[in-house]
C-alpha positions as CSV (number, residue, x, y, z in Angstrom):
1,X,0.0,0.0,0.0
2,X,2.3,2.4,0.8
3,X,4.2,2.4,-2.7
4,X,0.5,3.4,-4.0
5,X,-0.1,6.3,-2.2
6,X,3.9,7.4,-1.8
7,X,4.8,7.3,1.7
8,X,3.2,6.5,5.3
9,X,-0.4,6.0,4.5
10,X,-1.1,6.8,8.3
11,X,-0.2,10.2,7.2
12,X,-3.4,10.7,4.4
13,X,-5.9,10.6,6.9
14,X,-5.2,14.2,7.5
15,X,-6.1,15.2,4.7
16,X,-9.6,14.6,2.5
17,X,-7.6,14.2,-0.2
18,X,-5.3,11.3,1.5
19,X,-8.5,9.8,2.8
20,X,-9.9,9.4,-1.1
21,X,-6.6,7.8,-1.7
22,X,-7.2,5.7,0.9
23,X,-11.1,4.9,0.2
24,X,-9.7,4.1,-3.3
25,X,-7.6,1.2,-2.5
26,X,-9.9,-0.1,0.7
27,X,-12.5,-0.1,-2.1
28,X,-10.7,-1.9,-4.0
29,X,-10.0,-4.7,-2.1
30,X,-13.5,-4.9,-0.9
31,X,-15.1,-4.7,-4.2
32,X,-12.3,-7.5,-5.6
33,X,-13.6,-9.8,-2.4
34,X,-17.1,-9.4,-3.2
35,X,-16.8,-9.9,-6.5
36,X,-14.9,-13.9,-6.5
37,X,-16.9,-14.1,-3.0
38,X,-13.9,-14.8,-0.9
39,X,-13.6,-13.6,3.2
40,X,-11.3,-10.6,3.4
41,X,-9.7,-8.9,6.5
42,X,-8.5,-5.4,6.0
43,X,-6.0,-3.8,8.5
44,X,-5.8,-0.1,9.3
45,X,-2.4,0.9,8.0
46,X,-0.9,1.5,12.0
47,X,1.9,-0.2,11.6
48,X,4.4,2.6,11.9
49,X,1.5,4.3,14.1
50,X,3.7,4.1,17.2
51,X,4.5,6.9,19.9
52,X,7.5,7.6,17.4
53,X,5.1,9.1,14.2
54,X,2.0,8.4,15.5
55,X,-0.7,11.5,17.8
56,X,-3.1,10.5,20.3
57,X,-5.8,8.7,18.6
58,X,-4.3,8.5,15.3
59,X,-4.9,4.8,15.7
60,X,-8.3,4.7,17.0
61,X,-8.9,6.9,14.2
62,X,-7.2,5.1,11.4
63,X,-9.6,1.7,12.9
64,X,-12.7,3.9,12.0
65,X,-12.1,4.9,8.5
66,X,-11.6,1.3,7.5
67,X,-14.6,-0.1,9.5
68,X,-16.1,2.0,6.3
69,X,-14.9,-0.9,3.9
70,X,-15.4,-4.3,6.3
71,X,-16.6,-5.8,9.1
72,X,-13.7,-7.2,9.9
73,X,-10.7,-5.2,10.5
74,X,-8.0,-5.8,12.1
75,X,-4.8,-3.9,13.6
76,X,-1.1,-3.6,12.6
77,X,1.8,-2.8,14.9
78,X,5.8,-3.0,13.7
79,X,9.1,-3.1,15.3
80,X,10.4,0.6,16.2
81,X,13.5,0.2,14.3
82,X,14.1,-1.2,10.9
83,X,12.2,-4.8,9.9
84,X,15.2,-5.9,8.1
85,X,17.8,-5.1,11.2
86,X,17.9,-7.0,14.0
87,X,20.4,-5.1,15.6
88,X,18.0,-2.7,16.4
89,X,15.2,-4.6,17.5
90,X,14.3,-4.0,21.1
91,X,14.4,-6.8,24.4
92,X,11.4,-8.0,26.0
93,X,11.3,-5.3,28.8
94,X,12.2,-2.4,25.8
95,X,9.6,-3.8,23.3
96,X,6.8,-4.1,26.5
97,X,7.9,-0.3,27.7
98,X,7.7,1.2,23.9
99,X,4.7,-0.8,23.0
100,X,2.4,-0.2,25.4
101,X,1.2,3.2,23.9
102,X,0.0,1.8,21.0
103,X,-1.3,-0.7,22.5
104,X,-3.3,0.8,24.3
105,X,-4.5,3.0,21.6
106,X,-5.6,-0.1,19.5
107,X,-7.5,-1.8,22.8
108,X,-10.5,-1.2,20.4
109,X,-9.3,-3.4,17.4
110,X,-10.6,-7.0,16.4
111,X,-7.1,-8.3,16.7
112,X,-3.8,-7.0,15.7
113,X,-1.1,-8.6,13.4
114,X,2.1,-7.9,15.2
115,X,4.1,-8.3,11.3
116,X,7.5,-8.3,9.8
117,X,9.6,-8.8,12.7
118,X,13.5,-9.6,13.0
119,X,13.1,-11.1,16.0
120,X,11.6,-13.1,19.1
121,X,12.1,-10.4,21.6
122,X,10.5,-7.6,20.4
123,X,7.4,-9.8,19.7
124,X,7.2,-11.0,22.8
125,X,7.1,-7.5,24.4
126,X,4.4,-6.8,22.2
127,X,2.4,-9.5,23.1
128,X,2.9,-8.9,27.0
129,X,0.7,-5.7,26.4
130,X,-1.3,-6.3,23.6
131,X,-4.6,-7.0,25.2
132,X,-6.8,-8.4,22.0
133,X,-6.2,-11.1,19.8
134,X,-3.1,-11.4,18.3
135,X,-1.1,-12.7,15.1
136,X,2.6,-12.7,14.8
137,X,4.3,-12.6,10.9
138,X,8.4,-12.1,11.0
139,X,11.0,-12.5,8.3
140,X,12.6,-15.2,7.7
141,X,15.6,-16.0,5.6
142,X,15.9,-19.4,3.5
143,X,17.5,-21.3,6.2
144,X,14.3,-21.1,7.9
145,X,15.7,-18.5,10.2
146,X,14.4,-14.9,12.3
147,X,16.8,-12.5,11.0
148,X,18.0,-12.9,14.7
149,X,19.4,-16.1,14.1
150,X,16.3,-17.9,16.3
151,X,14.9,-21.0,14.0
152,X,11.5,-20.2,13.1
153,X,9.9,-23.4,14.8
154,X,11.6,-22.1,18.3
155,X,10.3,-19.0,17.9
156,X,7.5,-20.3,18.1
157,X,7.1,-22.3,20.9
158,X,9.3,-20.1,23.0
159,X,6.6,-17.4,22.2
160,X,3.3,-19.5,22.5
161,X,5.3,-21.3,25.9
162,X,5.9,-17.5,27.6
163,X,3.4,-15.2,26.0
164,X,0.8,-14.2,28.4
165,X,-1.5,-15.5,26.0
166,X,-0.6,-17.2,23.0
167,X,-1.0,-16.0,19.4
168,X,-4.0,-17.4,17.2
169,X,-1.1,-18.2,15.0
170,X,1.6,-17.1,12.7
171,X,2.2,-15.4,9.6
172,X,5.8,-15.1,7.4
173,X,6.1,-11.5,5.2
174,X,8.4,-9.5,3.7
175,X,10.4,-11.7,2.0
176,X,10.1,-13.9,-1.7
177,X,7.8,-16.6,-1.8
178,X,10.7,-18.9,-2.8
179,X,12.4,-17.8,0.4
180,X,9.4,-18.5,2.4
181,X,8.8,-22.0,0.8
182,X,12.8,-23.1,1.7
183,X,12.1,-21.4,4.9
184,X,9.3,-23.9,5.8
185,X,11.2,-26.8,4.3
186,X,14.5,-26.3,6.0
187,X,12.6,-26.3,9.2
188,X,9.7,-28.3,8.9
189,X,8.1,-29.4,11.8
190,X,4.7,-30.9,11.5
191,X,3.0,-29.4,14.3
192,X,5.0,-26.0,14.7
193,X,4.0,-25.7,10.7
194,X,0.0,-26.3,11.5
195,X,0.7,-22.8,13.6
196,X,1.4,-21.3,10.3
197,X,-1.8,-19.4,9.1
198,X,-0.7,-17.0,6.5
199,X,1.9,-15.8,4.4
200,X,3.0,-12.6,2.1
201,X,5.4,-12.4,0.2
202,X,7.1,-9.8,-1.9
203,X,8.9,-9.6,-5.5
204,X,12.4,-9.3,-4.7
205,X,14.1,-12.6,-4.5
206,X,17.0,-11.0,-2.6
207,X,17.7,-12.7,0.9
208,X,16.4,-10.2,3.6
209,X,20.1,-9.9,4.9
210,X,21.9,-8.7,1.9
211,X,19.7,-5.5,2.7
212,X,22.4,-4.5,5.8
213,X,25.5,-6.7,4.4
214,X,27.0,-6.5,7.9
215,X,24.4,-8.8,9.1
């Protein structure tokens, strides 16, 4: 979405002519379900809509104007730093600190998709304050790897094992779908993989770490 409307899309819904953008692609979407009769979720772009970029309400906000398009609509909340740099994801106790505003501010949402995270930590502080429903995506490399070096299938029973409440399951984004499909195979695991409830992938078959080569 955000190539389409160049730049944060958080950022059109001050403006009536960012919010026609908006309406343009939710529409879209909605009209594309409706037509092949398929479910759709749509998520209120908040996933940069921390205490960083984000003012008081923004989110609630942003939750409202695509309630226009669905009935069900869910949340989106990122890392602070970068999703391709690990280095700069947060701990448990940082992520749960940082977090908690937006949290809070999406207490309202059907669930939230915590997506495209480098590693276990910062999810997990998410997840200690989220207090809805929850999905977790991250990125994974080929190897079937976080971009922290934690094995996918560890991730997630170290998450579902010490989350206050475990995810309704687990999502892989951001990288090629040929990346994603070695991913699974390099560390395939018959149960941990039945926790797997969505993917998206994205056109560049590049592995996620050659973007920061000192990784």
């Amino acid at each position: 979405m955000w190539e389409r409307v160049g730049g944060d899309p958080m950022r059109l819904l001050d403006t009536a002519e960012g919010q026609d953008k908006l309406a343009a692609i939710y529409t879209e979407y909605a009209e594309t379900a409706s037509r092949w009769r398929l479910p759709i979720v749509l998520f209120a772009p908040t996933w940069r809509a921390n205490r960083d970029h984000a003012k008081a309400r923004n989110n609630a906000k942003a939750l409202e104007f695509v309630r226009r398009f669905s009935n069900c609509v869910g949340a989106l909340m990122g890392p602070r730093g970068d999703c391709y740099s690990p280095q700069a994801a947060l701990s448990r106790e940082q992520a749960r600190s940082f977090h908690l505003w937006q949290a809070e501010e999406l207490s309202q949402a059907g669930f939230v998709l915590v997506s495209t995270m480098p590693s276990v930590s910062e999810a997990l502080g998410i997840l200690d304050v989220v207090r809805v429903p929850c999905l977790v995506s991250f990125v994974i490399t080929a190897a079937g790897q976080l971009l922290d070096g934690t094995p996918l299938w560890d991730a997630i029973a170290r998450i579902d094992d010490t989350a206050p409440r475990a995810p309704l399951g687990y999502w892989i984004n951001c990288v090629h779908p040929r990346t994603i499909l070695d991913g699974l195979a390099a560390q395939n695991d018959s149960s941990a993989l039945r926790r797997i409830v969505g993917v998206q992938g994205n056109t560049s078959p590049v592995d996620p770490r050659e973007f920061f080569p000192s990784l």
